[in-house]
TIVO-2410 file (N, C-alpha, C; in nm, 3 decimals):
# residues 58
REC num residu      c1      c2      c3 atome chaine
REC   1      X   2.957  -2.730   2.909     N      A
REC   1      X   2.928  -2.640   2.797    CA      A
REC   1      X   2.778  -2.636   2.774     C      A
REC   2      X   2.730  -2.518   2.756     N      A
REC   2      X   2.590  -2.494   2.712    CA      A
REC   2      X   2.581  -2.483   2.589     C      A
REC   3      X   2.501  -2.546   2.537     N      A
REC   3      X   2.462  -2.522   2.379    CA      A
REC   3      X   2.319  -2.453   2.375     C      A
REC   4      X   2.345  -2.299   2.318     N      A
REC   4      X   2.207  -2.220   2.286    CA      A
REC   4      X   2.120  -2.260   2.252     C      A
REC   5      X   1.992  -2.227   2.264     N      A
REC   5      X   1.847  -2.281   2.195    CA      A
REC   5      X   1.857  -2.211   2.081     C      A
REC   6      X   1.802  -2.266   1.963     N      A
REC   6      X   1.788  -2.255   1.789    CA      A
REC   6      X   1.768  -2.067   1.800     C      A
REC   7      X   1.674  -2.024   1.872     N      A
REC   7      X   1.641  -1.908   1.837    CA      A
REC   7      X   1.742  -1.816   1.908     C      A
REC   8      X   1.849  -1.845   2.002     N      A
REC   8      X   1.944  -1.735   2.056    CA      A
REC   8      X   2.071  -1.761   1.934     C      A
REC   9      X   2.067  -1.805   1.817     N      A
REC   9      X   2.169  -1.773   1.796    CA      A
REC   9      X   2.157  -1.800   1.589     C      A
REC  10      X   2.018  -1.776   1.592     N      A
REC  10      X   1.976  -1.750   1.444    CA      A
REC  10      X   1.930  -1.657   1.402     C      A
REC  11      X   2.003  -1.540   1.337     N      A
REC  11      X   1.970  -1.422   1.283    CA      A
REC  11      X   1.855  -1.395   1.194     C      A
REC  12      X   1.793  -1.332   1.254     N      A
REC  12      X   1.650  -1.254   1.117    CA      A
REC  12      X   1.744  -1.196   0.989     C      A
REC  13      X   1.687  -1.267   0.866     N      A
REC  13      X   1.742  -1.260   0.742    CA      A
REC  13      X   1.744  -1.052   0.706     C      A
REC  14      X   1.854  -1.045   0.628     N      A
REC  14      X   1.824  -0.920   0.598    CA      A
REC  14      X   1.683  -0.903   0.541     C      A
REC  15      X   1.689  -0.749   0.454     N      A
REC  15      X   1.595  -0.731   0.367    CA      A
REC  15      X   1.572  -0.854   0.224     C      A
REC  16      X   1.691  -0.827   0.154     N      A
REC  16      X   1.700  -0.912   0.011    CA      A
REC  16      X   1.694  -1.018   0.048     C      A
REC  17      X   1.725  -1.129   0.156     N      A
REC  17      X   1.705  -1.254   0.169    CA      A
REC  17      X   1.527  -1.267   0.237     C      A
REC  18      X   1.532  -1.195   0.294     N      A
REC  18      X   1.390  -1.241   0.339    CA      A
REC  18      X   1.274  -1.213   0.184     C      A
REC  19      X   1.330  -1.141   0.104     N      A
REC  19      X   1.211  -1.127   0.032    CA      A
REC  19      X   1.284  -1.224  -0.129     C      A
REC  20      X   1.345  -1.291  -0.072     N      A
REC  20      X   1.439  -1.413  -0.188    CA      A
REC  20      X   1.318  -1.526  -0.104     C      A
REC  21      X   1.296  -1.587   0.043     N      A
REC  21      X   1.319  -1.646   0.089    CA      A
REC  21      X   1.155  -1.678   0.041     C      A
REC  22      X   1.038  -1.518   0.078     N      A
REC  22      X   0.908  -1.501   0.025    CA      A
REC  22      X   0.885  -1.589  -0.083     C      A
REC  23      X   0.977  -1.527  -0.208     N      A
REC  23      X   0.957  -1.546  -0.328    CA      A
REC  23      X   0.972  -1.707  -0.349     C      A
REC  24      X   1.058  -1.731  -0.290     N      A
REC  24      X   1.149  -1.890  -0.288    CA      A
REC  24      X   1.023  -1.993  -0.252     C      A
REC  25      X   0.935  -1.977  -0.139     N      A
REC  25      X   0.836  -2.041  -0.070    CA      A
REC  25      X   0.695  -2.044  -0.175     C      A
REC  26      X   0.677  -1.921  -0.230     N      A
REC  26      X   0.576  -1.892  -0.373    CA      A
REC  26      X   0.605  -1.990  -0.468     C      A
REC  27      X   0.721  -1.993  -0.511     N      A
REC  27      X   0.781  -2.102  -0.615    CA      A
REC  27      X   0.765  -2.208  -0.588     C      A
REC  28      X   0.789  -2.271  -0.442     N      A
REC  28      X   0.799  -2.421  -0.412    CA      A
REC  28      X   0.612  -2.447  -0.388     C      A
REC  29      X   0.572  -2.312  -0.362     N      A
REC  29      X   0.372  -2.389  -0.354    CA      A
REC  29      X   0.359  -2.387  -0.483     C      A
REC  30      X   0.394  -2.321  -0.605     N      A
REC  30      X   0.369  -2.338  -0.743    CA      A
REC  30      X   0.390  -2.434  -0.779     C      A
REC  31      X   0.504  -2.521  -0.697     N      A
REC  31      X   0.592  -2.614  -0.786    CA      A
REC  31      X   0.665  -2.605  -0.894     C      A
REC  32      X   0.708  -2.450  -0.826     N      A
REC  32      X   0.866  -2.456  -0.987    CA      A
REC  32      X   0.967  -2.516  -0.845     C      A
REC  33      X   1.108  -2.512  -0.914     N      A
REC  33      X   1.255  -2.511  -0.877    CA      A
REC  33      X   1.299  -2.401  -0.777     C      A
REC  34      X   1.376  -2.371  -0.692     N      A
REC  34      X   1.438  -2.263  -0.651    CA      A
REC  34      X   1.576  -2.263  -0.606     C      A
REC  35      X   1.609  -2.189  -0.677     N      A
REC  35      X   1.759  -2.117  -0.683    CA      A
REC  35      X   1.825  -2.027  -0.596     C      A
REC  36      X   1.907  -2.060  -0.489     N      A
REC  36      X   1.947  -1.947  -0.406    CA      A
REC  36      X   2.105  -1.927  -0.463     C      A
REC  37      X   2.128  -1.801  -0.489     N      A
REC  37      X   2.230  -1.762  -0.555    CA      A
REC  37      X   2.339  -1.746  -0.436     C      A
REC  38      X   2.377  -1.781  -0.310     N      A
REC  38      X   2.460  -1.737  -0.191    CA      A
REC  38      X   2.431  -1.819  -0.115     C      A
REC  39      X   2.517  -1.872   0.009     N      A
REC  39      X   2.510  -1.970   0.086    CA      A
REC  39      X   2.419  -1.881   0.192     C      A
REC  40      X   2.466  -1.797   0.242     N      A
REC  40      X   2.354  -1.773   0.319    CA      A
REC  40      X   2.192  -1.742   0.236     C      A
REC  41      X   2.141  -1.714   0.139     N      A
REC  41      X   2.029  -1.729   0.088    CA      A
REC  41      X   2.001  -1.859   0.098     C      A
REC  42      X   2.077  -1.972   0.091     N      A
REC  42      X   2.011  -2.112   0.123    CA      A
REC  42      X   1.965  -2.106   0.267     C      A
REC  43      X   2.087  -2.085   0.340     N      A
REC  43      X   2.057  -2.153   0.500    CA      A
REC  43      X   1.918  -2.065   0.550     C      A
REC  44      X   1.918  -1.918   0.486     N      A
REC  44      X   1.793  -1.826   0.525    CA      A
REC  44      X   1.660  -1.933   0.459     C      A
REC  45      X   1.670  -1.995   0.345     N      A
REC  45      X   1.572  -2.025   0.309    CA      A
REC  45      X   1.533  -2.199   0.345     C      A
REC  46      X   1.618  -2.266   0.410     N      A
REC  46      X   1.626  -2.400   0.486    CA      A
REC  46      X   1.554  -2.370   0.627     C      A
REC  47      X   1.581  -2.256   0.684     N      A
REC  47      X   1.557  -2.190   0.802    CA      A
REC  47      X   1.380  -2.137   0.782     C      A
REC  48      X   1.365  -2.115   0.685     N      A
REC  48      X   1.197  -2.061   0.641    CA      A
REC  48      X   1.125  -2.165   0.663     C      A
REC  49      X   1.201  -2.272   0.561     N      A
REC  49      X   1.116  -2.364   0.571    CA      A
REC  49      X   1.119  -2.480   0.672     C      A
REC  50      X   1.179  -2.485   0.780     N      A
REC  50      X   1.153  -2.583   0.876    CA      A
REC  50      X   1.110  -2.496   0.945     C      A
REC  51      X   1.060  -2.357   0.989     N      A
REC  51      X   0.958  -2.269   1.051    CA      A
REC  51      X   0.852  -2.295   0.965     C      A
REC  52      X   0.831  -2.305   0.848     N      A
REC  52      X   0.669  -2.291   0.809    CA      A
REC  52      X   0.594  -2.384   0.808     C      A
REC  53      X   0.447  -2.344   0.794     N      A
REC  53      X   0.338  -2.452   0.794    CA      A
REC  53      X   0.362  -2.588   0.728     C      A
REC  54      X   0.351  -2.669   0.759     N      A
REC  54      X   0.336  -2.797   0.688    CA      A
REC  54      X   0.202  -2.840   0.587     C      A
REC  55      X   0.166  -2.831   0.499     N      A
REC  55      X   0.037  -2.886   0.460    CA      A
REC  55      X   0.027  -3.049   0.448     C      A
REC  56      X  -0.031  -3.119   0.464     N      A
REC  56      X   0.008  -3.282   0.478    CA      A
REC  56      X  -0.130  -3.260   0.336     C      A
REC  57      X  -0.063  -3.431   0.298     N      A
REC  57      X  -0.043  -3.455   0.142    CA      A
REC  57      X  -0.138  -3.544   0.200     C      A
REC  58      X  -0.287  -3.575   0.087     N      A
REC  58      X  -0.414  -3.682   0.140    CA      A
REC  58      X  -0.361  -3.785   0.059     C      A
***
């Protein structure tokens, strides 16, 4: 059995999740809370963030 690489089998978020996912990433550099109202709005926004930059903490 072959198991796909991460990117053959993870969908680009719609419209409303990708711009939940924007907003979601704004909030967490502010340091508020974020709220995903739908399971897939989480996994879209779990998925953002193990793609995005890391800033390391001095």
């Amino acid at each position: 059995m072959t198991v796909p690489e991460p990117h053959e089998w993870v969908d680009a978020p719609d419209p409303a999740t990708q711009q939940a996912i924007d907003e979601a990433i704004e909030d967490l550099t502010a340091g508020r809370s974020v709220i995903c109202t739908s399971d897939a709005a989480f996994d879209a926004l779990l998925h953002e963030l193990s793609t995005a930059p890391q800033s390391k903490a001095s």
